[in-house]
N, C-alpha and C positions, 0 to 999 in steps of 0.2 A: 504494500500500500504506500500510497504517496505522501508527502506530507499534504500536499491538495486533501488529496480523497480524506486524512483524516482531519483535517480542518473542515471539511462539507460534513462529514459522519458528527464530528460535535455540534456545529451547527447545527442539524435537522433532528437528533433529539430533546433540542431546546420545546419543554412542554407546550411555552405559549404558542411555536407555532402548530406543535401535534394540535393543541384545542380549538384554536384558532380557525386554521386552514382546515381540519379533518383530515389530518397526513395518518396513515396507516403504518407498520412497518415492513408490509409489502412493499407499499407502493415507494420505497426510499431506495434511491439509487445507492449505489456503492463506492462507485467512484466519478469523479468530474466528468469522466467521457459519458457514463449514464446519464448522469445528471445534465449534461448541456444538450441532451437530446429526449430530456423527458420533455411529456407531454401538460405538463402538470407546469404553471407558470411562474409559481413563488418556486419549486425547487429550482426551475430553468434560470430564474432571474438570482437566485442565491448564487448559481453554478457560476455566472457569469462574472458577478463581484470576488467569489473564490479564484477564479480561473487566472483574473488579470491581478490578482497579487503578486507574484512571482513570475511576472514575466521582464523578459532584458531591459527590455521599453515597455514600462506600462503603459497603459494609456490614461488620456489624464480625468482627471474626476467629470469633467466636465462633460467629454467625449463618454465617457462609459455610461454616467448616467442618462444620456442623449437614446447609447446601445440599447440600455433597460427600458427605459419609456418610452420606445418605440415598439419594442417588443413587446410589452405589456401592455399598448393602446391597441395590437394588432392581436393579441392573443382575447381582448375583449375581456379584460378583467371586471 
C-alpha cells in the first residue's frame, strides 16, 4: 500500500462522512487508482485532493479546486 492509499483508507473511515454520505465499507475503494474512478463523488473528489498531495508539481489550490467543482457541478451533486 501506498502512502496515498493509506492516507485515503484514514480518510474514508472518518464517521462523519460514513453518517453523512451513507458510505458503506463495500463500497470504499482501497487504493487512489479505485478511488479516482469510483462512481461515488465525495470518494472521487477526496481521491483527487489525496492524489495531488505528492505530486512533483502540485497543482495549485486554486487550479485543483476549479478540478473539484467542476467535477462535482457535472457529477450533479
Amino acid at each position: 500500500m501506498t502512502r496515498k492509499d493509506d492516507i485515503l483508507s484514514n480518510v474514508l473511515k472518518h464517521e462523519m462522512l460514513k453518517d453523512k454520505y451513507h458510505l458503506s465499507q463495500k463500497a470504499m475503494p482501497k487504493t487512489i487508482k479505485e478511488a479516482l474512478s469510483s462512481s461515488n463523488p465525495i470518494i472521487k473528489s477526496i481521491a483527487l485532493l489525496i492524489d495531488n498531495l505528492e505530486n512533483t508539481t502540485p497543482t495549485s489550490d486554486t487550479v485543483l479546486r476549479n478540478i473539484i467543482t467542476q467535477y462535482l457541478n457535472e457529477s450533479a451533486l
